[in-house]
PyMOL Python script that loads the backbone (N, CA, C, O; Angstrom):
from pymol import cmd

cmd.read_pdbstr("""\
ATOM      1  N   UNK A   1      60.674 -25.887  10.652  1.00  0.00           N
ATOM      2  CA  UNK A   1      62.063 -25.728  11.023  1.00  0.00           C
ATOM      3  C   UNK A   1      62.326 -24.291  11.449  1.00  0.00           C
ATOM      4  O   UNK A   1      61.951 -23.278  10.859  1.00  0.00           O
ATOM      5  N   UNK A   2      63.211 -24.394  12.851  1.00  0.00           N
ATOM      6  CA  UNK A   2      63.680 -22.892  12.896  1.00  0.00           C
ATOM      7  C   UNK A   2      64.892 -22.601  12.192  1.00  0.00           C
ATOM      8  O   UNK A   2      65.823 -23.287  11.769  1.00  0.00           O
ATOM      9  N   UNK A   3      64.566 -21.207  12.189  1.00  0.00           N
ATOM     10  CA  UNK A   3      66.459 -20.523  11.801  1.00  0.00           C
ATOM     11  C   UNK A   3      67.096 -19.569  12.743  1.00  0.00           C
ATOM     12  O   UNK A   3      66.409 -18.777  13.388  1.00  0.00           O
ATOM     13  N   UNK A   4      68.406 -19.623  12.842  1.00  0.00           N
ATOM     14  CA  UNK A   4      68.820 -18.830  13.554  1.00  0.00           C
ATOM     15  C   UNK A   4      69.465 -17.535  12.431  1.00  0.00           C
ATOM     16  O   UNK A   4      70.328 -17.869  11.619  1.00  0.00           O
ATOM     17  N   UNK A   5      69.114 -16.499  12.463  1.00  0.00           N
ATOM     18  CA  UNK A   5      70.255 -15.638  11.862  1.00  0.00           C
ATOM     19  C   UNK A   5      71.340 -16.237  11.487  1.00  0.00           C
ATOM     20  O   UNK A   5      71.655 -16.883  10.487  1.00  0.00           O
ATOM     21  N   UNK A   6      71.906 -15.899  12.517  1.00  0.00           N
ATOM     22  CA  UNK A   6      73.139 -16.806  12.137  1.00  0.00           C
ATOM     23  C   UNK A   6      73.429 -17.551  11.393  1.00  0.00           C
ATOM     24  O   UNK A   6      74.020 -17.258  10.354  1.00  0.00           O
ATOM     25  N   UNK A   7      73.167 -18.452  11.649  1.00  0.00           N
ATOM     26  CA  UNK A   7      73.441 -19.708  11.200  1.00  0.00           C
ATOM     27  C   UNK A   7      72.679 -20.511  10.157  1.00  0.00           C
ATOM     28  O   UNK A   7      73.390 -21.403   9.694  1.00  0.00           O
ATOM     29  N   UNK A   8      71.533 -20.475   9.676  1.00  0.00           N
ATOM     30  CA  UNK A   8      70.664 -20.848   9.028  1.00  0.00           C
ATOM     31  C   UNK A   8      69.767 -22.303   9.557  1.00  0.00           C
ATOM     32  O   UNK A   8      69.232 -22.192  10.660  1.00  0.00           O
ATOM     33  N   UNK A   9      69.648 -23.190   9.067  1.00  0.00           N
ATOM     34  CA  UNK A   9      68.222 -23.721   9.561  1.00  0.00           C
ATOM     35  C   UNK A   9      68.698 -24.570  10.675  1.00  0.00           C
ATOM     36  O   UNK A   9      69.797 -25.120  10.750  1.00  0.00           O
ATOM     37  N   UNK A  10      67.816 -24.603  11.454  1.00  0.00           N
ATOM     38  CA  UNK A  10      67.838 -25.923  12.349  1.00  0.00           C
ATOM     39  C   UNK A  10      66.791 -27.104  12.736  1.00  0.00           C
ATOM     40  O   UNK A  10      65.666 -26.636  12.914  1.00  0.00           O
ATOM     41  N   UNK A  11      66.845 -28.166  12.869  1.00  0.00           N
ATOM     42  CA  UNK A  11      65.701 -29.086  12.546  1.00  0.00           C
ATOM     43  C   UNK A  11      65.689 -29.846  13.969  1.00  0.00           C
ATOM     44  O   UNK A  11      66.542 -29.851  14.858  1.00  0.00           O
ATOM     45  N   UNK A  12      64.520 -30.443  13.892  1.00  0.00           N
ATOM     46  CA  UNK A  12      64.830 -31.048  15.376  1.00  0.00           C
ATOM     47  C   UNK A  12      65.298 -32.503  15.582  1.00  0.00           C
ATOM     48  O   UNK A  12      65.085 -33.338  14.703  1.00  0.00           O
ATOM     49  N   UNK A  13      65.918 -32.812  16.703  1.00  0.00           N
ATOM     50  CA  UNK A  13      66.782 -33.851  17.076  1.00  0.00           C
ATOM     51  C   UNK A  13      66.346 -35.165  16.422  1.00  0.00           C
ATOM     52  O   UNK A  13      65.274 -35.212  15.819  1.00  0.00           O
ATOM     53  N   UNK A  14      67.091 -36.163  16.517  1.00  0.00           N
ATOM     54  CA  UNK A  14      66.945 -37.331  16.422  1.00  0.00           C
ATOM     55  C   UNK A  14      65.859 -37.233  15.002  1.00  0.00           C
ATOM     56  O   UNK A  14      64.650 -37.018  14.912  1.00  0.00           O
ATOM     57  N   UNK A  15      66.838 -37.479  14.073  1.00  0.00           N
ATOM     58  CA  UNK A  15      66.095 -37.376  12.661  1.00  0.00           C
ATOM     59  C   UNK A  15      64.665 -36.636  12.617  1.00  0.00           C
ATOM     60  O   UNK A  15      63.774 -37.276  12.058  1.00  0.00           O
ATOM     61  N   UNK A  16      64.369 -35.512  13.076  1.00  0.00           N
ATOM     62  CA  UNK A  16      63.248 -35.153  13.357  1.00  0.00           C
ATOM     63  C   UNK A  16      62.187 -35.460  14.178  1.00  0.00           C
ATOM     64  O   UNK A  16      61.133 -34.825  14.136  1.00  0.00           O
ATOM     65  N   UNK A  17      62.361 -36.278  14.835  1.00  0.00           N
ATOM     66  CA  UNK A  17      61.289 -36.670  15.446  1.00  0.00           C
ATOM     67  C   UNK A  17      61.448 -35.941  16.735  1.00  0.00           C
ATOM     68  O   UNK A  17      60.345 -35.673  17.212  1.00  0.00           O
ATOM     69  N   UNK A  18      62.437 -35.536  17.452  1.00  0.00           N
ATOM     70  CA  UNK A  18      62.372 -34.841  18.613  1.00  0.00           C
ATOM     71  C   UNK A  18      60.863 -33.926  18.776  1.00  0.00           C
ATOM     72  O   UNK A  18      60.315 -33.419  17.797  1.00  0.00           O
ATOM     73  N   UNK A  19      60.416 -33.842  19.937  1.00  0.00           N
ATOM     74  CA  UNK A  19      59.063 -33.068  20.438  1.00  0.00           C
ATOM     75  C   UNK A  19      59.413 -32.310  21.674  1.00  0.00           C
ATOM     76  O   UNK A  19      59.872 -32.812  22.700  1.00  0.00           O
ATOM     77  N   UNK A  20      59.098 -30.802  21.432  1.00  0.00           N
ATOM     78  CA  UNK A  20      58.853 -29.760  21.802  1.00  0.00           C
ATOM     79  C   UNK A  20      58.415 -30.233  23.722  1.00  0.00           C
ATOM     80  O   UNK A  20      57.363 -30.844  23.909  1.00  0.00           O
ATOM     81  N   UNK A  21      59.164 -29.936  24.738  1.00  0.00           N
ATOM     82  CA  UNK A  21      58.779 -29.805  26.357  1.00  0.00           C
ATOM     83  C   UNK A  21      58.750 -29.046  26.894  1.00  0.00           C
ATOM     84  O   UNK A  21      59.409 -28.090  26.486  1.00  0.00           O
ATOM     85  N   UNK A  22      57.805 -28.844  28.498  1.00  0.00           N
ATOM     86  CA  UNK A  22      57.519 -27.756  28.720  1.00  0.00           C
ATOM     87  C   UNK A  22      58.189 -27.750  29.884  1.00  0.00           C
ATOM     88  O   UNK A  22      58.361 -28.772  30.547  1.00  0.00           O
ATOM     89  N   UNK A  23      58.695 -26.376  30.280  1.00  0.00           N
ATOM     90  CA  UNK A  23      59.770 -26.739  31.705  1.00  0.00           C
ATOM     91  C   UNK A  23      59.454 -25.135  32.326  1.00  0.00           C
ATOM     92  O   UNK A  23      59.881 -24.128  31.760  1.00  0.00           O
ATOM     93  N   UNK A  24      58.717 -25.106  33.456  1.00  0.00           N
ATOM     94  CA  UNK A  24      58.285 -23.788  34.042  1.00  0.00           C
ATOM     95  C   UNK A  24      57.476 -22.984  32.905  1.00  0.00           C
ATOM     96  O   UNK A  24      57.558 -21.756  32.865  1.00  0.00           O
ATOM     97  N   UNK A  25      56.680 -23.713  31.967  1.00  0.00           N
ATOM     98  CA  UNK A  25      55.745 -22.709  31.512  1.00  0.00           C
ATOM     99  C   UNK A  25      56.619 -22.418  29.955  1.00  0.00           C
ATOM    100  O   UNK A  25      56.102 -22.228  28.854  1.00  0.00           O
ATOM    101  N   UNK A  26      57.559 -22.444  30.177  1.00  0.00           N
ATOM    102  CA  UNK A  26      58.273 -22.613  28.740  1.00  0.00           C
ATOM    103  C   UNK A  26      58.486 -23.689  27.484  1.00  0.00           C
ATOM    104  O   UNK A  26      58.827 -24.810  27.859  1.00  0.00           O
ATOM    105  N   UNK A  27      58.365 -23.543  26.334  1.00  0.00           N
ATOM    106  CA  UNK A  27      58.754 -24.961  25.528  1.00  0.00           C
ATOM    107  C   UNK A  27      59.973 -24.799  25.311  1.00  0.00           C
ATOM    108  O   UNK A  27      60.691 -23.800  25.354  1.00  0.00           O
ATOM    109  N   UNK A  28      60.186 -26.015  25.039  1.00  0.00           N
ATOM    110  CA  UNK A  28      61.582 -26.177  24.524  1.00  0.00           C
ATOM    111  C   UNK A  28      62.084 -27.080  23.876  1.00  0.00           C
ATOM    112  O   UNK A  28      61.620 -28.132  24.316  1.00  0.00           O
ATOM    113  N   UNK A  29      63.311 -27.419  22.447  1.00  0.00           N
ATOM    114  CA  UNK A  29      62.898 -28.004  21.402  1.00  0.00           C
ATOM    115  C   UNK A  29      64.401 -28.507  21.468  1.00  0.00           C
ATOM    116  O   UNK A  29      65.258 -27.640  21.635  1.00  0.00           O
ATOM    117  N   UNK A  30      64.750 -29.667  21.364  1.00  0.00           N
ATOM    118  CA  UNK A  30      65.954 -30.165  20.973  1.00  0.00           C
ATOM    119  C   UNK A  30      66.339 -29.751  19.830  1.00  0.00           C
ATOM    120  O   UNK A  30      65.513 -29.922  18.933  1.00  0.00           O
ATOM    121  N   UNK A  31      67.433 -29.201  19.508  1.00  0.00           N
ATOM    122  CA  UNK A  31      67.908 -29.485  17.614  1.00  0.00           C
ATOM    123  C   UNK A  31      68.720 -29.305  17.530  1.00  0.00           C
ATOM    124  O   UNK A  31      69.387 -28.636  18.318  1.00  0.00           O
ATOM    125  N   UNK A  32      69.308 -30.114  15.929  1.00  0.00           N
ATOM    126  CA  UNK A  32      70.367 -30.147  15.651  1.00  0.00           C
ATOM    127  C   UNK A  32      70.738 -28.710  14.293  1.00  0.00           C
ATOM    128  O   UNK A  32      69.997 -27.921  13.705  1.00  0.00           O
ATOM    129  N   UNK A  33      71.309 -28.804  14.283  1.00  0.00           N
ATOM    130  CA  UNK A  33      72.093 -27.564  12.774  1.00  0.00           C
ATOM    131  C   UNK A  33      73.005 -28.358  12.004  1.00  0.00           C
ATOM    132  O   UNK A  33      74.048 -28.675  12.576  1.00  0.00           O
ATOM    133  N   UNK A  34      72.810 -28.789  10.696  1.00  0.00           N
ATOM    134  CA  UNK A  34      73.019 -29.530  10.047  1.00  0.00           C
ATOM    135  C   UNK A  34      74.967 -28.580   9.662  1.00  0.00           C
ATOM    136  O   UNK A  34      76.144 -28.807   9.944  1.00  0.00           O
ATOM    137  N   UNK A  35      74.593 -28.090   9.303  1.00  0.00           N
ATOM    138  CA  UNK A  35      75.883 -27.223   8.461  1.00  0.00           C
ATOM    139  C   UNK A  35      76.947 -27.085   9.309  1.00  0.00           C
ATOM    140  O   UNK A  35      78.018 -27.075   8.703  1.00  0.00           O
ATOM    141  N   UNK A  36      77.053 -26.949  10.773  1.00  0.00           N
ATOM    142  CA  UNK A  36      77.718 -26.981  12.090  1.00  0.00           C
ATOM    143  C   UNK A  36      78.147 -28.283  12.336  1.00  0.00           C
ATOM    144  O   UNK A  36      79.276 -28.599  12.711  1.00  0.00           O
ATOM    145  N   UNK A  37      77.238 -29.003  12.120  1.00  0.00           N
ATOM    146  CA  UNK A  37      77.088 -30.220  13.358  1.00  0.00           C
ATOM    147  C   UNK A  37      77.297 -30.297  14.962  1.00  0.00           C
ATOM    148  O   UNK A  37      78.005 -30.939  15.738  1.00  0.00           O
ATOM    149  N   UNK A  38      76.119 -29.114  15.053  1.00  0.00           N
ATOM    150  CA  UNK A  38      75.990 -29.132  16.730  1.00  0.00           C
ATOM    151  C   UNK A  38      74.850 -29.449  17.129  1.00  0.00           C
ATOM    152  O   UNK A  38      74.074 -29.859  16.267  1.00  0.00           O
ATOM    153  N   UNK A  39      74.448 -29.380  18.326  1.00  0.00           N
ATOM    154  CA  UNK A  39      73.042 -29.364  18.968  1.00  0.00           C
ATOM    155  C   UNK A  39      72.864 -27.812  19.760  1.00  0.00           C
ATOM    156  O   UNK A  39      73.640 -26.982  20.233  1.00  0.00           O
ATOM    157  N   UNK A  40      71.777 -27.910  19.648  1.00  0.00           N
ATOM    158  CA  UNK A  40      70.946 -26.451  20.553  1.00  0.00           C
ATOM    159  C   UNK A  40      69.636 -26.944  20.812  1.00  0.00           C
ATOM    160  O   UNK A  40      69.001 -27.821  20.226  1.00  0.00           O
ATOM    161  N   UNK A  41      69.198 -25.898  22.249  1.00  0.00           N
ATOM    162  CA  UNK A  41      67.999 -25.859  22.402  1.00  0.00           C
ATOM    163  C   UNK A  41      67.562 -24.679  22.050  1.00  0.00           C
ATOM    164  O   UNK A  41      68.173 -23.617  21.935  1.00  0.00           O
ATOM    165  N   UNK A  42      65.996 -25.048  21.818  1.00  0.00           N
ATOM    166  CA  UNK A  42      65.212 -23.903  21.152  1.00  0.00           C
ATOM    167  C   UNK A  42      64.425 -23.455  22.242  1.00  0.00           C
ATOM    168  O   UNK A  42      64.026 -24.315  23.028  1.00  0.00           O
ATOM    169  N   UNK A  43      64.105 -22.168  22.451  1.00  0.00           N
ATOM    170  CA  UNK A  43      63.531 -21.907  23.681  1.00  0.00           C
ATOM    171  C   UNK A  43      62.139 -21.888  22.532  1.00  0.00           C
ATOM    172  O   UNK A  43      62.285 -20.950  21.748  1.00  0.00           O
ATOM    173  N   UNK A  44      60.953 -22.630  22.283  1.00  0.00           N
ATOM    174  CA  UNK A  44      60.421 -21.993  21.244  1.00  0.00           C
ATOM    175  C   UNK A  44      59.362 -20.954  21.665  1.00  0.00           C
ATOM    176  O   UNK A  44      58.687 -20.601  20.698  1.00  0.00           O
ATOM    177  N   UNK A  45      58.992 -20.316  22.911  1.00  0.00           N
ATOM    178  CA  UNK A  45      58.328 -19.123  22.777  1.00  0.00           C
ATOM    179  C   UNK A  45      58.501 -17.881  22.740  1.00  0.00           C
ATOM    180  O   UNK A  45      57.855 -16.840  22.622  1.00  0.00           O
ATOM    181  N   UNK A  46      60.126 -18.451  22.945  1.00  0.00           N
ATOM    182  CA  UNK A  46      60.645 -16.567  22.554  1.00  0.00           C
ATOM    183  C   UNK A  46      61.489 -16.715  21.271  1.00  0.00           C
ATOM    184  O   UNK A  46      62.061 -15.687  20.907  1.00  0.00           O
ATOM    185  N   UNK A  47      61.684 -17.982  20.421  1.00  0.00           N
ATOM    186  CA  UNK A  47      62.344 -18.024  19.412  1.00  0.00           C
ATOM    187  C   UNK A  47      64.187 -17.929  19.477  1.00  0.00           C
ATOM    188  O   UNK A  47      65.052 -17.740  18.621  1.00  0.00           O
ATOM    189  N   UNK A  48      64.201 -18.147  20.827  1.00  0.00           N
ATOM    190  CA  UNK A  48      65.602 -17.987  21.066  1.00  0.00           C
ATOM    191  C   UNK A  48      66.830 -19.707  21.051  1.00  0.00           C
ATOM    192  O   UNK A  48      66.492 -20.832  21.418  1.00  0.00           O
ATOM    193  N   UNK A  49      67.726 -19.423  20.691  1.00  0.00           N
ATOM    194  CA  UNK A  49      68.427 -20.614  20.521  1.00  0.00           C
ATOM    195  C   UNK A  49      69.699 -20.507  21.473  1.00  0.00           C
ATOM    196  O   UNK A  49      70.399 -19.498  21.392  1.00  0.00           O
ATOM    197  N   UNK A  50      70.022 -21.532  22.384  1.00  0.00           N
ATOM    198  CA  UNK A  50      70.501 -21.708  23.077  1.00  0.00           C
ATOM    199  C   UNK A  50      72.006 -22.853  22.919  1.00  0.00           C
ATOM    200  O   UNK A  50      71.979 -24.074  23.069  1.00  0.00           O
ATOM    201  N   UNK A  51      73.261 -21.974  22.571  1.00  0.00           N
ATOM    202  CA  UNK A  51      74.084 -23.171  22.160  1.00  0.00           C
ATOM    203  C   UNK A  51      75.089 -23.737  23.133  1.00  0.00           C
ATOM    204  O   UNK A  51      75.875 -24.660  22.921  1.00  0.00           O
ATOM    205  N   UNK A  52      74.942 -23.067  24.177  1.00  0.00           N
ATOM    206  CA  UNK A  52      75.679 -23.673  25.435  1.00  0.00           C
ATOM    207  C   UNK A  52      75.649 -25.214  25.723  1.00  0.00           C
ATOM    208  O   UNK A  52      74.657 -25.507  26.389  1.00  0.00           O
ATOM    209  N   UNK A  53      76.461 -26.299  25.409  1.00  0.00           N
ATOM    210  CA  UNK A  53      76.806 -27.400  25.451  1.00  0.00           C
ATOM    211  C   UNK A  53      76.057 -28.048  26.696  1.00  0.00           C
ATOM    212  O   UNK A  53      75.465 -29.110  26.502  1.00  0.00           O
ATOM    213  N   UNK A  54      76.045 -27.467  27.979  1.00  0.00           N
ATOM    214  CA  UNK A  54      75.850 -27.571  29.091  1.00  0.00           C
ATOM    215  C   UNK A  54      74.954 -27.605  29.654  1.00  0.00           C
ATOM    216  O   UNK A  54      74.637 -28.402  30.537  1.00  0.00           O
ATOM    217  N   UNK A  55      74.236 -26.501  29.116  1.00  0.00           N
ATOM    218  CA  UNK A  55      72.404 -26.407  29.032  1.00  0.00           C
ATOM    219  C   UNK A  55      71.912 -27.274  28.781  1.00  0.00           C
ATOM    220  O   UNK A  55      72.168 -27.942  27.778  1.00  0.00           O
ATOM    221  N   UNK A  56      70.602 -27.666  30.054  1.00  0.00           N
ATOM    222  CA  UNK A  56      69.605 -28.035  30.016  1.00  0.00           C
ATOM    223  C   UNK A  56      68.295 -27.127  30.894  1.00  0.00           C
ATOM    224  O   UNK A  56      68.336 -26.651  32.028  1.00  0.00           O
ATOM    225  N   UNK A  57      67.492 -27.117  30.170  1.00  0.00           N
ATOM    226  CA  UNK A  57      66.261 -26.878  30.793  1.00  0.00           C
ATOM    227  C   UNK A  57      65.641 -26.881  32.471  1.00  0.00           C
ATOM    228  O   UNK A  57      65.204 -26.054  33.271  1.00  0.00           O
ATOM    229  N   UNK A  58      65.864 -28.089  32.429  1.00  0.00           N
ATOM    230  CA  UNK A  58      65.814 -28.879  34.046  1.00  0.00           C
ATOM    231  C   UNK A  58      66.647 -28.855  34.961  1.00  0.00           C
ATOM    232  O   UNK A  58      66.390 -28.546  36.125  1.00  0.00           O
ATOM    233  N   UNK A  59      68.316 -29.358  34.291  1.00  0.00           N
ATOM    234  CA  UNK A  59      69.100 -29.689  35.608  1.00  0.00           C
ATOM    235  C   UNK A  59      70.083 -28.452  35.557  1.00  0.00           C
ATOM    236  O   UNK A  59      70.542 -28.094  36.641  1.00  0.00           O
ATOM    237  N   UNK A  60      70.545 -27.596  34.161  1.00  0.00           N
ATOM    238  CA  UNK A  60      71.241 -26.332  34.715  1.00  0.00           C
ATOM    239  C   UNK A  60      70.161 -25.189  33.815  1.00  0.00           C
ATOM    240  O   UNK A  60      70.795 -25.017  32.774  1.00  0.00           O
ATOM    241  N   UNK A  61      69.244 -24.587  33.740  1.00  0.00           N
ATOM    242  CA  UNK A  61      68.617 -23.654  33.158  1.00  0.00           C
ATOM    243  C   UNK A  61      69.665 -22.108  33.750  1.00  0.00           C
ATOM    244  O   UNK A  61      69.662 -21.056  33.112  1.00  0.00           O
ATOM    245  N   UNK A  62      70.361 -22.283  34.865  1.00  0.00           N
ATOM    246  CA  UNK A  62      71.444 -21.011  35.430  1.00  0.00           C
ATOM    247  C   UNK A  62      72.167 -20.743  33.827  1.00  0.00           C
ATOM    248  O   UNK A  62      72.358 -19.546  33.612  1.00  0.00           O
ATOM    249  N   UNK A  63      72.577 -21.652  32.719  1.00  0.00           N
ATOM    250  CA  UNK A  63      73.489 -21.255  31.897  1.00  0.00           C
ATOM    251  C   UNK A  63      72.924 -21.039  30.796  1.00  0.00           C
ATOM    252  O   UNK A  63      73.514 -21.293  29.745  1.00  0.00           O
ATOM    253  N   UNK A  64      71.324 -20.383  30.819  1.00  0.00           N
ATOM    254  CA  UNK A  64      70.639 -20.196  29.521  1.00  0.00           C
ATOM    255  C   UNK A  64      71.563 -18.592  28.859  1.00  0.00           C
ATOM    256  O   UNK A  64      71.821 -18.384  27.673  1.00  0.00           O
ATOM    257  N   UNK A  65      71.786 -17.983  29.630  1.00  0.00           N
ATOM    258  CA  UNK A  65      72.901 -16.456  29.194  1.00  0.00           C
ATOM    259  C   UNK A  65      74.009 -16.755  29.447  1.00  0.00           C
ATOM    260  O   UNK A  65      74.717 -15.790  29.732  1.00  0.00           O
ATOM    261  N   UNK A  66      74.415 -17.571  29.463  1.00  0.00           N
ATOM    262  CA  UNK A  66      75.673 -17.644  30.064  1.00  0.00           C
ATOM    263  C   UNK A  66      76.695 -18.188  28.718  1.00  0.00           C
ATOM    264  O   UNK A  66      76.320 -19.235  28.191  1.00  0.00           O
ATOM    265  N   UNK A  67      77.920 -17.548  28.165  1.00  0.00           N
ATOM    266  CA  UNK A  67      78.524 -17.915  27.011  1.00  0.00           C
ATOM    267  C   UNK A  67      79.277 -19.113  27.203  1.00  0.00           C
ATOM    268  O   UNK A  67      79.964 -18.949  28.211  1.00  0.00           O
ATOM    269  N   UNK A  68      79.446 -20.116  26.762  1.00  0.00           N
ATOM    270  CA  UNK A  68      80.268 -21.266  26.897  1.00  0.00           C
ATOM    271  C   UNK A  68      81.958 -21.291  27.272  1.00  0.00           C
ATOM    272  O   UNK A  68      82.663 -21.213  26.266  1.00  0.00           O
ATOM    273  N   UNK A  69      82.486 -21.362  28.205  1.00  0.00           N
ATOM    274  CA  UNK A  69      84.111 -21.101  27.878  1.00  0.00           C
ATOM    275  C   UNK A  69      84.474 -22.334  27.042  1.00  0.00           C
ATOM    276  O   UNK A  69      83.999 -23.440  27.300  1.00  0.00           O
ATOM    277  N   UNK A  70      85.320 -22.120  26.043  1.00  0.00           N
ATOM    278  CA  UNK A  70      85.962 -23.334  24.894  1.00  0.00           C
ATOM    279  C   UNK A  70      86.920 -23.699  25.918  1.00  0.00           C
ATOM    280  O   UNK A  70      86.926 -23.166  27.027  1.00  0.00           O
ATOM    281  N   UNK A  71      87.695 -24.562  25.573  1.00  0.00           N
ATOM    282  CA  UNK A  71      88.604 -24.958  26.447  1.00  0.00           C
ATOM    283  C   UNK A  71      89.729 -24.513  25.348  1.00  0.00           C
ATOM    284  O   UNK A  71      89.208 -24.502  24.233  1.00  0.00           O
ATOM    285  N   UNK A  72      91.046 -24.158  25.314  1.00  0.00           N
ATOM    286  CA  UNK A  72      92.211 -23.829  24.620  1.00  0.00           C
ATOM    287  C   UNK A  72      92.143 -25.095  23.515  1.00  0.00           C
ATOM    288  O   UNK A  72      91.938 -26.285  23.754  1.00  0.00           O
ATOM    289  N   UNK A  73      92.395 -24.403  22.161  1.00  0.00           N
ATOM    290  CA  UNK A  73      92.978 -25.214  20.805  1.00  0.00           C
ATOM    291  C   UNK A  73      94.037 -26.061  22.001  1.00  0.00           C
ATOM    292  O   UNK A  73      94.541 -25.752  23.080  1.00  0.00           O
ATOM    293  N   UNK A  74      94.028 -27.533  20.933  1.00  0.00           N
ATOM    294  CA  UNK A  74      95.031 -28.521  21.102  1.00  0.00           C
ATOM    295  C   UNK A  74      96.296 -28.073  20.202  1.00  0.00           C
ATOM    296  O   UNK A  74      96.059 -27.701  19.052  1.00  0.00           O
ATOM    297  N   UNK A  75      97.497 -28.088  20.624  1.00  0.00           N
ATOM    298  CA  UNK A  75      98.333 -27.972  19.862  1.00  0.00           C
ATOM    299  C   UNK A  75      98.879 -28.557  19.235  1.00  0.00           C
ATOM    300  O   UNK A  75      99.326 -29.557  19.796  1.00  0.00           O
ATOM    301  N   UNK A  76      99.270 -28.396  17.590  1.00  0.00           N
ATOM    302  CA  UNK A  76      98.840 -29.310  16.395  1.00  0.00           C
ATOM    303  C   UNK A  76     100.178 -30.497  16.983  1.00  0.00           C
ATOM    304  O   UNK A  76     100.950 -30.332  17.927  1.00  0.00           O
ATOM    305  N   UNK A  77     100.097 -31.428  16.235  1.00  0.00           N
ATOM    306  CA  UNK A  77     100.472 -32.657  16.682  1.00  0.00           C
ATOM    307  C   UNK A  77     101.933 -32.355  16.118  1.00  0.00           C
ATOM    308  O   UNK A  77     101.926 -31.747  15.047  1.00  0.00           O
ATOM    309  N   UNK A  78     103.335 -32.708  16.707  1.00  0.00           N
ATOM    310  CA  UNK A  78     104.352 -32.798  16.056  1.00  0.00           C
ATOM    311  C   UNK A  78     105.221 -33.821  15.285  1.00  0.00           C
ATOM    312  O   UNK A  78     105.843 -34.796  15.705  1.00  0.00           O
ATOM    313  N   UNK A  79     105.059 -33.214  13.777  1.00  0.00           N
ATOM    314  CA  UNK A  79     105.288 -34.675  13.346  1.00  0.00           C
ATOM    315  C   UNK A  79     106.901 -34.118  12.996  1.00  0.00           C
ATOM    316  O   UNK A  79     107.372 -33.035  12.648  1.00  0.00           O
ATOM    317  N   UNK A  80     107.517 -35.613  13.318  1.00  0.00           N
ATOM    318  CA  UNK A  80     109.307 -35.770  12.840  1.00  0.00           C
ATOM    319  C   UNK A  80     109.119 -36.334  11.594  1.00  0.00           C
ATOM    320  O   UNK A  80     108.406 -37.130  10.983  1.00  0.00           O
ATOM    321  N   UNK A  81     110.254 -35.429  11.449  1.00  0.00           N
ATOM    322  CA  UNK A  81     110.408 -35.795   9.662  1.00  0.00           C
ATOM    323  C   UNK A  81     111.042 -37.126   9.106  1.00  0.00           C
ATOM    324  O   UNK A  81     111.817 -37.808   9.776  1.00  0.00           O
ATOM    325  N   UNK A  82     110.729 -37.373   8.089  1.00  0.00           N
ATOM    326  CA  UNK A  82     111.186 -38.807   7.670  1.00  0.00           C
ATOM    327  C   UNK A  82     112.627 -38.774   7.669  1.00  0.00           C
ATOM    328  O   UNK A  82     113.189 -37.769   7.234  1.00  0.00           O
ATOM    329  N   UNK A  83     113.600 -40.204   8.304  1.00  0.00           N
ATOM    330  CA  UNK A  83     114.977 -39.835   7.791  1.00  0.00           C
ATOM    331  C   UNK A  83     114.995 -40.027   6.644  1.00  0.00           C
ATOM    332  O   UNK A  83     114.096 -40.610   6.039  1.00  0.00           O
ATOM    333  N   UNK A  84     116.268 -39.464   6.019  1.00  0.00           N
ATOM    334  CA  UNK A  84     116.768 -39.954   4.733  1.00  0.00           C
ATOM    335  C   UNK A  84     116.950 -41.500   3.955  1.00  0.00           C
ATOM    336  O   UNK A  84     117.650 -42.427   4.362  1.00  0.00           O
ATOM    337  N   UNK A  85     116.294 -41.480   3.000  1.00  0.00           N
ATOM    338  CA  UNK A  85     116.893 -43.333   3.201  1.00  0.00           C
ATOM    339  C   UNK A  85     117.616 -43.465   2.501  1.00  0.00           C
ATOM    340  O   UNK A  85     117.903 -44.647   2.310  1.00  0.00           O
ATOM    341  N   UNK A  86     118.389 -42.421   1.663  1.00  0.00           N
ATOM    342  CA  UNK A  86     120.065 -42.845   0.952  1.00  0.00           C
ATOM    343  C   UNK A  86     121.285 -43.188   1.882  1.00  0.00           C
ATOM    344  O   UNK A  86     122.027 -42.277   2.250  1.00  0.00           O
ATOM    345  N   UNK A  87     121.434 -44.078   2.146  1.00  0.00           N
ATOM    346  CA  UNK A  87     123.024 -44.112   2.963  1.00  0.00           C
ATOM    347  C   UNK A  87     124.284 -44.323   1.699  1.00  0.00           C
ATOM    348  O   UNK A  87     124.407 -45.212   0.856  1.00  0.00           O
ATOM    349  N   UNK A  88     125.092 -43.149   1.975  1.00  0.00           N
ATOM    350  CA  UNK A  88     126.513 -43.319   1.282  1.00  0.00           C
ATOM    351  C   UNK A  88     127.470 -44.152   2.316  1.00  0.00           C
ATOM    352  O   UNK A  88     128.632 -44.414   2.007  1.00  0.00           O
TER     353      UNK A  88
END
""", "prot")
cmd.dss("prot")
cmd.show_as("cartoon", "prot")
cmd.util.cbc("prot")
cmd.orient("prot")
């Protein structure tokens, strides 16, 4: 299992069984981070972890540096208050 600083361990995809691919000479490792519940790729020959949502290896490798934009918090839901149910 790798770790990130950060974050602590990460294991690989699909209950472990995920396997390590090679894309221009590089491996690279599906995984998940249990404590998050996200996915990342592992670049595994430079030990680097990649959490950009967007990233892939193959079809966008352009967003391996590239920071994710979040999209804006939802704004919390508005709840109306209960009426009263005494009627005088």
């Amino acid at each position: 299992m790798a770790t990130d600083p950060m974050l602590g361990k990460l294991v690989p995809a699909c209950g472990g069984a995920e396997q390590p691919f090679t894309v221009k000479g590089r491996r690279w490792l599906y995984c998940w981070h249990p404590s998050s519940g996200r996915h990342a790729y592992l670049d595994v020959d430079n030990d680097r972890v990649v959490w950009n949502r967007s990233f892939h290896p193959v079809t966008a490798p352009h967003l391996e540096f590239e920071e994710e934009v979040m999209p804006p918090p939802r704004p919390a839901p508005r709840v109306e208050p209960e009426p009263d149910p005494f009627y005088w």
